[in-house]
C-alpha positions in Angstrom: -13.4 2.3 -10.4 -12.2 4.8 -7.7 -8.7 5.6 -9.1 -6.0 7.5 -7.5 -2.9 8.8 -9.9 0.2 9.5 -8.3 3.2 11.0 -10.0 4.6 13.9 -11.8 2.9 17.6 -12.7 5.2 20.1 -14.7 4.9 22.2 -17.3 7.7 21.6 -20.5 8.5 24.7 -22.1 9.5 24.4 -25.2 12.0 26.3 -28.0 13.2 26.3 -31.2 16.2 27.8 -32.0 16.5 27.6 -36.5 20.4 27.5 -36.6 23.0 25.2 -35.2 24.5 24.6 -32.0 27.3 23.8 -33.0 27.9 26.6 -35.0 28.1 29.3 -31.5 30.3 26.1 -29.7 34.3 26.4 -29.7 35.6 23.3 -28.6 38.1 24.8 -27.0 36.9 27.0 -25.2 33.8 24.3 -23.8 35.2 24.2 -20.2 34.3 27.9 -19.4 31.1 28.5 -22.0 28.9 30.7 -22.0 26.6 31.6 -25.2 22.8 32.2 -25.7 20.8 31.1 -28.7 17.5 33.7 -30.5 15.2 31.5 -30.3 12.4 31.5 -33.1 9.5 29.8 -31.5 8.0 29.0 -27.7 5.6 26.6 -26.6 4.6 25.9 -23.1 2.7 22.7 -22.4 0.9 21.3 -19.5 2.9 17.9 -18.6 3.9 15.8 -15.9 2.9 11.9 -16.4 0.0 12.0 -12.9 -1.7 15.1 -14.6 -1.5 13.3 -18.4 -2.7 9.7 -16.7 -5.4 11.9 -14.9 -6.5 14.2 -18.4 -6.7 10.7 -20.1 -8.7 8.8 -17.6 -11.1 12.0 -16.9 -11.7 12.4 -21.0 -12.7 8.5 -21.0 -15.3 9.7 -18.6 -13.8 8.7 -15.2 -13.3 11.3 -12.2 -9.6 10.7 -11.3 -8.1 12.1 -8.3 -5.0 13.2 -9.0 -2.0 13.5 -6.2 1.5 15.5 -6.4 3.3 18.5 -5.3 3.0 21.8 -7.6 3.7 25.3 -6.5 2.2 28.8 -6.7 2.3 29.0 -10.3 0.2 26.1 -10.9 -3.2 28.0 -11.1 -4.1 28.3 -14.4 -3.0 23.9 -14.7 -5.3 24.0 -12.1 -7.8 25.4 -13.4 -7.8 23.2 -17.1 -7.6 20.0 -15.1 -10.5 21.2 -12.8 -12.8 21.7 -15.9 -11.8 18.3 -17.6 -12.9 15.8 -15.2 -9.6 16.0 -12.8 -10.3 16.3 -8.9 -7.2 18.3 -7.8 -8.0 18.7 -4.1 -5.3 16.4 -3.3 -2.8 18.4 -4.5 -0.4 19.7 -2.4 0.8 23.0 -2.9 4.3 23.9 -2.3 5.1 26.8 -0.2 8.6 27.0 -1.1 9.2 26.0 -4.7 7.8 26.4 -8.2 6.0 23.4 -10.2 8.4 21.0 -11.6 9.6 22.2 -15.3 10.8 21.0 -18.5 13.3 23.4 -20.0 14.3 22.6 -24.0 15.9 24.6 -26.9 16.0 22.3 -30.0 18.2 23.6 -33.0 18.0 23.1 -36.7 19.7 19.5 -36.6 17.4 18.1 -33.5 20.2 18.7 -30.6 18.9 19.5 -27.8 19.8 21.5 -25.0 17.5 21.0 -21.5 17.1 21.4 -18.1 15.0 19.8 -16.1 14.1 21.3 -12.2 12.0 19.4 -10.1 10.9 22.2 -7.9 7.3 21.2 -6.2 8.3 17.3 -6.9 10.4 16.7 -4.5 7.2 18.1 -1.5 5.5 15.0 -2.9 7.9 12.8 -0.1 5.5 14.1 2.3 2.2 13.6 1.2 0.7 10.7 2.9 -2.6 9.2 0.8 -4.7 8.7 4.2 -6.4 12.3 3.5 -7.1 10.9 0.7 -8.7 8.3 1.0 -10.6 10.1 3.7 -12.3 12.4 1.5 -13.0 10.5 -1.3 -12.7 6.6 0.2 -10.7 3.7 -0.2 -9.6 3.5 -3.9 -10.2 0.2 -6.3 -6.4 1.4 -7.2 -3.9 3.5 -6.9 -1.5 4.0 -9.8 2.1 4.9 -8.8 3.7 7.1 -11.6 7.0 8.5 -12.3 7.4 10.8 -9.5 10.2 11.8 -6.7 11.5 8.5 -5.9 10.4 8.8 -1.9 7.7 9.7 -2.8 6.9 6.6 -4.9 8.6 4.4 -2.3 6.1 6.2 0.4 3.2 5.7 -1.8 3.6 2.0 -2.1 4.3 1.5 1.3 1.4 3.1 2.6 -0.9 1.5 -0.2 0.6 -1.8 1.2 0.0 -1.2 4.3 -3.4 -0.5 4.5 -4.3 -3.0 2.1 -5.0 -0.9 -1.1 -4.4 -2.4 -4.8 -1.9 -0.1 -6.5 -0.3 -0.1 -10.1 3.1 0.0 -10.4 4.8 2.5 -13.1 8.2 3.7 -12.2 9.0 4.3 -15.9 11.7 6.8 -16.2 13.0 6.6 -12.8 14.3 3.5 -13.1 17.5 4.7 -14.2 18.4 6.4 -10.7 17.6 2.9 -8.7 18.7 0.3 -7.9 17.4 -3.7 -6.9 16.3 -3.2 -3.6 13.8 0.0 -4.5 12.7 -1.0 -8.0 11.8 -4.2 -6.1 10.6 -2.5 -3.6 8.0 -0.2 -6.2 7.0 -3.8 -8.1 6.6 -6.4 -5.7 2.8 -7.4 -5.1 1.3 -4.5 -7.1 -1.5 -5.4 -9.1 -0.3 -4.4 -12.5 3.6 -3.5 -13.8 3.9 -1.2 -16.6 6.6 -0.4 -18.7 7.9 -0.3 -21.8 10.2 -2.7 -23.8 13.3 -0.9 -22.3 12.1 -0.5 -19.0 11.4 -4.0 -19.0 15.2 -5.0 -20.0 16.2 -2.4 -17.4 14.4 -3.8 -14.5 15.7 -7.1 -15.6 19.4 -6.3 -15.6 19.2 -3.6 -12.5 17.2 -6.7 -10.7 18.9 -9.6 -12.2 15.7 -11.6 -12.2 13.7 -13.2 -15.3 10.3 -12.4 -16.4 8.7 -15.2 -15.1 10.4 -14.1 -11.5 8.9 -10.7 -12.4 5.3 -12.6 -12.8 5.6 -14.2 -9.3 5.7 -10.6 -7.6 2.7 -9.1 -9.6 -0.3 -10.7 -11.2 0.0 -8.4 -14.7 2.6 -7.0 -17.1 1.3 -4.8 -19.4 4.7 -4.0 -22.1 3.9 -1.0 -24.6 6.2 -2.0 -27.6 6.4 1.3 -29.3 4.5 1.1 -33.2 4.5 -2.8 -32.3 1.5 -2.4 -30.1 1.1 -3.8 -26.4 1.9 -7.1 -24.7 -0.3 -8.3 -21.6 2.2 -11.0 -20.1 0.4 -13.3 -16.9 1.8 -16.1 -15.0 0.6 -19.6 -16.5 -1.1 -17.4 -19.5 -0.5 -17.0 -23.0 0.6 -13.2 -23.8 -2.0 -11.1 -25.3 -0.7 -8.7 -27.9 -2.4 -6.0 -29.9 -1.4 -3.4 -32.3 -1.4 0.1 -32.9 -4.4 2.0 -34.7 -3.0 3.9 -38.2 -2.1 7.1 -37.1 -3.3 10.4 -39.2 0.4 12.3 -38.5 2.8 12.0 -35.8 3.1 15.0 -34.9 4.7 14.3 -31.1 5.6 11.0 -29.5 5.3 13.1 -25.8 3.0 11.6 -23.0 1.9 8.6 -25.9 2.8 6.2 -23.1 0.6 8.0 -20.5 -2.6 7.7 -22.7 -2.2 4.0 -23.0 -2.5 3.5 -19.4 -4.8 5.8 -19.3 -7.2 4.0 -21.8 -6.3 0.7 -20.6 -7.5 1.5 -16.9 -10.8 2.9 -18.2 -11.2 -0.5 -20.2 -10.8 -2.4 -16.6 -12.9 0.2 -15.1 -15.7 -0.6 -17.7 -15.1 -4.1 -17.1 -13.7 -4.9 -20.9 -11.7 -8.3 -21.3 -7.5 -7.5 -21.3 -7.5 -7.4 -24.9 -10.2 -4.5 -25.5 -8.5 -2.9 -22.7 -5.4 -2.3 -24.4 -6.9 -1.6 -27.9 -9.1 1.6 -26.2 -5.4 2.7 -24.5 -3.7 2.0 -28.3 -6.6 4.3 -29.7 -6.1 7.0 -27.0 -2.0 6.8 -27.2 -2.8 7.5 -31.3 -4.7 10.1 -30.7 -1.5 11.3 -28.7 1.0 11.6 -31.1 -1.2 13.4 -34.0 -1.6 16.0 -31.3 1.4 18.0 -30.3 0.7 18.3 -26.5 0.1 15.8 -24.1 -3.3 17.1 -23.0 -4.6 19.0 -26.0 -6.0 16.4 -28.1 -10.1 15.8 -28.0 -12.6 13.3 -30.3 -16.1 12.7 -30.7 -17.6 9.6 -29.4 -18.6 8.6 -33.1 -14.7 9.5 -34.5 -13.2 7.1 -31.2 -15.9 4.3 -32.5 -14.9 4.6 -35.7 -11.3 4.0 -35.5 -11.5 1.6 -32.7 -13.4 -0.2 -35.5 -11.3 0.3 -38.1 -8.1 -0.9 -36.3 -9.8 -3.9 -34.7 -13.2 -4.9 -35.8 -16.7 -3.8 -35.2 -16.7 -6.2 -32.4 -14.2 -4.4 -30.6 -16.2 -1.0 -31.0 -19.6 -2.8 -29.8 -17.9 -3.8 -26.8 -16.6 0.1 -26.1 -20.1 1.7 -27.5 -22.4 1.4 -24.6 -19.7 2.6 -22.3 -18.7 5.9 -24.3 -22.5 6.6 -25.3 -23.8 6.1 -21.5 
């Protein structure tokens, strides 16, 4: 499979500050505030959901291409996704704004206080896939990932237009649209992902009903949190499949990326829907024992294991060939 992620690429920078908020807040005085917090600790992580999809489909063994807007800062990203399996050529590179950023202070009692500035995102409105798909040729898919919502309008348009298959993942966007675009992202893509309150979100933005939802695109794949993953298919019965133990949680961030990350590479290796979504469950665990969305790694013998443990031996015979070739 010759995939295509479009979507998001930021970097989340993240603090700890080890007292309370609300201890340096005066109610009072909260219409003209203007404080600063010490914080303790800083950690900057490579994010964005294109670049996690991409990391997770590139450690799986596939060569992704990824496609977004960054800015001059974005060398060093660059550079890591270059040397794990990412082609980046498609990237465009902003010549007015920074890469998109995640800014967060959490205090003692988990408040948060963030900003988020799109920056580079917001170029991606421009980019048209043709170049694309001129270097590298016509993609088995194209997944269409949270991103700047023109941009992800664009992206489907074009992929509808000339006749591409594309995978349709508005995710967090959702919030900002309304029926005629989230229609517009999901109707006559191959596959819908979401999660359980995405799914109730598209439903009541949309007022139509799941089986409406499975007239306009072939496959719903539903992550349902520790619950696992539901495959839902016109005329089917619903596949579901559960999460591996995890070791630790250590962070939840980017968990919903590796799924669809694993569960493409199943379908790329030609797996039935069931193993597909048990080597994305595996990959999403191995997410949240990692803090960092593109820092974890495994042996080939460690990913069989578990993949066995969780599901059977069957399951891992059916992965083996494919991780060991």
């Amino acid at each position: 499979m010759r995939a295509v992620v479009t979507g998001s690429i930021a970097t989340d920078h993240l603090m700890v500050f080890p007292g309370r908020f609300a201890d340096s807040l005066m109610e009072e005085k909260l219409e003209s505030i203007s404080v600063s917090f010490l914080a303790s600790h800083l950690e900057v992580r490579r994010g964005g959901a294109a670049a996690n999809i991409a990391f997770g489909l590139a450690s799986l063994g596939m060569r992704p291409i990824l496609v977004g807007a960054v800015g001059p800062d974005f060398d060093d990203y660059r550079s890591w996704l270059d040397r794990h399996g990412v082609d980046t050529e498609s990237v465009h590179l902003s010549s007015t704004h920074q890469t998109a950023r995640f800014v967060c202070t959490t205090d003692s009692d988990g408040n948060q206080i963030a900003t988020f500035y799109a920056g580079a995102m917001s170029d991606a409105r421009d980019i048209e896939l043709a170049p694309t798909i001129e270097r590298v040729g016509v993609p088995d898919l194209v997944l269409i990932s949270p991103n700047d919502p023109a941009a992800m309008a664009r992206h489907t348009e074009e992929c509808r237009f000339r006749g591409v298959p594309f995978a349709a993942d508005p995710s967090q966007q959702l919030s900002s649209m309304d029926r005629a675009e989230i229609v517009n992202l999901i109707d006559g893509a191959a596959i819908l992902f979401n999660n359980e309150y995405e799914a109730a979100l598209i439903h009541e933005r949309t007022g139509l009903s799941a089986e409406e939802i499975l007239q306009m695109v072939p496959m719903r794949v539903t992550t349902l949190g520790d619950k696992g993953a539901r495959i839902d298919r016109a005329g089917e019965v619903p596949i579901e499949v559960g999460c591996p133990v995890e070791l630790r949680k250590a962070d939840p961030t980017g968990v919903g990326d590796a799924f669809r990350a694993g569960f493409l590479v199943g379908m790329h290796w030609g797996l039935a829907l069931e193993n597909c979504a048990q080597v994305g469950s595996m990959l999403a665990t191995l997410v949240i024992e990692t803090v960092g969305t593109q820092e974890y790694h495994f042996s080939v013998n460690d990913f069989l294991t578990r993949l066995a443990d969780a599901y059977g031996e069957p399951a891992a015979a059916t992965v083996r060939p494919h991780l060991q070739s």
